[in-house]
N, C-alpha and C positions, 0 to 999 in steps of 0.2 A: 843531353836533355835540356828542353828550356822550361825557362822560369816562368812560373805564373806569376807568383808575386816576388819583388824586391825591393827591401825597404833601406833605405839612405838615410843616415845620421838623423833619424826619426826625432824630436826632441818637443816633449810636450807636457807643459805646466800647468797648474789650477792656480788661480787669481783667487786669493783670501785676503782678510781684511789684514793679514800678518807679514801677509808679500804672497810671494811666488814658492808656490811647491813645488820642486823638481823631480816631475814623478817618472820621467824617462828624457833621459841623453843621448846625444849618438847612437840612440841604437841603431843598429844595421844587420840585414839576414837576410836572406831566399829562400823560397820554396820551391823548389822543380816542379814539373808535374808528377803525378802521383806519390809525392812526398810527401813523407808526414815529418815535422818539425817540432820538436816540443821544447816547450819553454818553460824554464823550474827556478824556482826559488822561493825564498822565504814570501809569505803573508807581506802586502806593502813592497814592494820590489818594485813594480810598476808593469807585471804580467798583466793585468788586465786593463790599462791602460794604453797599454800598445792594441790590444785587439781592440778596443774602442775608438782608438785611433786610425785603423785600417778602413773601418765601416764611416768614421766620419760622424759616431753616437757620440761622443765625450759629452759630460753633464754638464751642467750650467758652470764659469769659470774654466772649462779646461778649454786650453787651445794649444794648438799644435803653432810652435812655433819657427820651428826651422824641418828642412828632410825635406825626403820625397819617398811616398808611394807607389811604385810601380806595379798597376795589376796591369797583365797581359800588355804591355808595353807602352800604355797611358800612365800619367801622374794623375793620382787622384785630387791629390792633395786642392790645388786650386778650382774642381770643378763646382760647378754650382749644386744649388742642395737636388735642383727634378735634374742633373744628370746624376748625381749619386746615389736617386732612388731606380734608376734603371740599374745600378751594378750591385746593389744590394737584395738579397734573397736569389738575383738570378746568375751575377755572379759569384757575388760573397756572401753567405751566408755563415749565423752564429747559433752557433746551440750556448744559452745562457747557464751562469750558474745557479744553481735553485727550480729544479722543476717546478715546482708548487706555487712558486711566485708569478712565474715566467707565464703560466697558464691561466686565463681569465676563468675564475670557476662558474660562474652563471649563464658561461657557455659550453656547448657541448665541445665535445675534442675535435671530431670531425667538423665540425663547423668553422672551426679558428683555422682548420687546416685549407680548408676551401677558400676561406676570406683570402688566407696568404698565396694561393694558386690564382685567382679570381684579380685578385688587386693587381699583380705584378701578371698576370695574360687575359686583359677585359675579354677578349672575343670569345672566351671558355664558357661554354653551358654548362649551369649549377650541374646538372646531372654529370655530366662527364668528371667535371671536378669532383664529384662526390666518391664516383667512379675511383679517380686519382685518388682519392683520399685512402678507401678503404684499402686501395693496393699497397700506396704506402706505408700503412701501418701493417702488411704481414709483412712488406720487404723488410719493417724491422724487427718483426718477431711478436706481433701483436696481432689477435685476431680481429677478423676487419668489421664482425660484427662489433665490437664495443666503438666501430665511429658514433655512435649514438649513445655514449656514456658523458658524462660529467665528469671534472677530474680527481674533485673524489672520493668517483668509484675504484680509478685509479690505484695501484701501489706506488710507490714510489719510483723501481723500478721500471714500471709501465710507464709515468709521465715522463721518465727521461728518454725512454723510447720514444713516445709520442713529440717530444719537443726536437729529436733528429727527426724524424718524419716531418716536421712540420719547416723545419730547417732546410730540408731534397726537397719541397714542393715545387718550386721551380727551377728545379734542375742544375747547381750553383758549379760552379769547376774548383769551390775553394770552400772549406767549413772550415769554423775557427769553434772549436769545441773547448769553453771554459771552464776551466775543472769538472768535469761529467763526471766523477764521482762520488762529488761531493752530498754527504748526507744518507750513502748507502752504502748496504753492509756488505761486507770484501766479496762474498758469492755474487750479487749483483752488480756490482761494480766490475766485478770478473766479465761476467756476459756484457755490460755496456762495453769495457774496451774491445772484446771480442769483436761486438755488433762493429763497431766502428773499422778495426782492422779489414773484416770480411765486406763492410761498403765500401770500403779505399779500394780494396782488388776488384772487386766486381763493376764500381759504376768509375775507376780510375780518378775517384777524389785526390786534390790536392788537399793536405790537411796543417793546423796550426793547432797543438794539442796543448794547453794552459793547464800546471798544475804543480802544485809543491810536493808532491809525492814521486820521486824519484824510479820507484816500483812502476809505475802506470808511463813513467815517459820510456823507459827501459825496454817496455814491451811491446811498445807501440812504433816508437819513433823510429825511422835511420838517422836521421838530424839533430843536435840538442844546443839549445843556448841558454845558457847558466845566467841571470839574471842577481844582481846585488844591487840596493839602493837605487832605482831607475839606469842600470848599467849594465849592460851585457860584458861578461868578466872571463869566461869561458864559450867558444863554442867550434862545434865541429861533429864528427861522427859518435854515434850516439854509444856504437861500442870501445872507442880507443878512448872517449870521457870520462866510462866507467870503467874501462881495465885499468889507464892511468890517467887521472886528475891532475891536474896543471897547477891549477890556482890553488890557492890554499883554501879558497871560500870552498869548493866544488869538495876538495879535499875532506871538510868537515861535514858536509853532508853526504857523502858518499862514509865517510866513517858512523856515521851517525844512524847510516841504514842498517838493520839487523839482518843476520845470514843466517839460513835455515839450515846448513852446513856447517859442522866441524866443531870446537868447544863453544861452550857458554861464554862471550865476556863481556864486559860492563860499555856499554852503548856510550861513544866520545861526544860531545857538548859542544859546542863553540862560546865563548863565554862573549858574555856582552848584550846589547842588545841592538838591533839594527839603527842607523842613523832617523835624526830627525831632519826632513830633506826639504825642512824650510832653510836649514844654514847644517847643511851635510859638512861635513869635515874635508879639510884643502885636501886637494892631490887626489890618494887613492880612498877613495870613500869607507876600505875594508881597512882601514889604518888602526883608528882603537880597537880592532877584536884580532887581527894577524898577527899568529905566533912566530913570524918573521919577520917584523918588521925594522925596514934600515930609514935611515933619515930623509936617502930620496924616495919614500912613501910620502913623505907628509911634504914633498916640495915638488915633485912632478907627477901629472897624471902620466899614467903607464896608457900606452896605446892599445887599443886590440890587433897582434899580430900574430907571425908565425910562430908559435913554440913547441910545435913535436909534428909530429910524421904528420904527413897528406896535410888536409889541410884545417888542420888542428893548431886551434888561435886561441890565445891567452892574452888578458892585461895583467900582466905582473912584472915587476922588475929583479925578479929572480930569472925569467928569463930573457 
């Protein structure tokens, strides 16, 4: 299989008046083609940071400071800003978190979907894009009469619909979908991962699926990389991750999931609280909260390597 995208010791920080935020390190990972890859961990990790990073959006103060981005066999990383708006919507495309933000309300839905067809393929008559428009709102399960809605008229459910629809308007080879569940209740949520699983087969999406709910990477992904403090800490096949956990971080959240199987017990905690990643703590970043911890945690960063079957990688110096 090849990779669509491959990212290389990614590392990129926000500039505040306090210093430098260290909101992702070395991160490193692939995507194959029609892979789906999910990325987990706690609130503040630097999961959406990295996908702001791929697209080349970071806010005011962040910059990418070292890596390389490899989509389809270019580095992004250096290109200028009009070559980055050709590989964005048509190659990369992102389903944001927050429908209801994400979507201009004093325009219609179809409309926003059109501008994003229109802008990224000038030669397209309105009509035809309109055309587009309303196909791709049944392709996601929306009827194509409401292009002429406001959002909202919208459910919740339906704008996150309409924001992947508006997401495939130009046809992308990659979506970076950031927590798409977020704000809607488990039945809906159910059908978003659904709708997503059933476009990865049918239009052979590459996908990057962002989310601290462990249950939705489970289901979706073959891939997974365990995110701590701006650090990829765990990663590998999405099923030997959660059959067995490497890392102790992975460990406490895979303990911390609830089973809908076998007795009742009392749901495990990790104690502490995530680092502050203006002055994160030497060596292993998971140092003050690891119930294992030896002295060289707090004097060598542990690499991400081999630590269990295929190619299942861990940083810990347990293994």
């Amino acid at each position: 299989m090849s990779s669509v995208l491959e990212v290389q010791n990614l590392t990129t920080h926000y500039s505040t008046l306090r210093g430098w935020v260290r909101a992702a390190e070395n991160v490193s990972f692939r995507v194959e083609k029609g892979q789906a890859l999910g990325v987990a961990g706690e609130s503040g990790c630097g999961k959406t940071t990295v996908a702001l990073s791929i697209l080349r959006i970071l806010p005011q103060g962040g910059r990418i400071r070292k890596g390389k981005i490899i989509f389809e066999g270019t580095d992004i990383v250096p290109l200028s800003e009009d070559s980055m708006r050709k590989i964005r919507w048509k190659g990369i495309a992102i389903v944001f978190q927050g429908a209801m933000n994400a979507l201009n309300p004093v325009f219609k839905v179809g409309d926003q979907i059109i501008e994003a067809i229109r802008v990224h393929e000038p030669d397209v008559e309105k009509k035809h894009a309109l055309e587009r428009a309303r196909s791709l709102l049944e392709l996601v399960g929306v009827e194509a009469d409401r292009v002429d809605n406001y959002p909202h008229e919208f459910s919740g459910g339906m704008r996150q619909r309409a924001l992947i629809a508006m997401a495939l308007a130009a046809n992308p080879r990659l979506l970076i979908a950031d927590e798409p569940g977020t704000a809607l209740d488990v039945i809906v949520q159910a059908q978003t991962l659904k709708l997503l699983r059933d476009l990865k087969e049918k239009l052979g999406l590459s996908m990057v699926l962002i989310s601290h709910d462990l249950s939705i990477i489970a289901e979706t992904c073959e891939k997974v990389a365990i995110m701590y403090a701006g650090r990829i800490v765990e990663y590998g096949d999405a099923e030997a991750i959660f059959r067995e956990p490497l890392h102790p971080y992975t460990q406490g959240l895979v303990k911390a999931f609830p089973s809908i199987k076998g007795p009742r017990v009392r749901l495990a905690s990790i104690p502490g609280q995530p680092p502050d990643l203006l002055n994160p703590p030497p060596a292993c970043r998971f140092n003050p909260r690891c119930p294992y911890i030896m002295d060289v945690c707090k004097k060598i960063d542990p690499p991400l390597e081999k630590a269990g079957t295929g190619d299942h990688l861990g940083a810990c110096h347990l293994y």
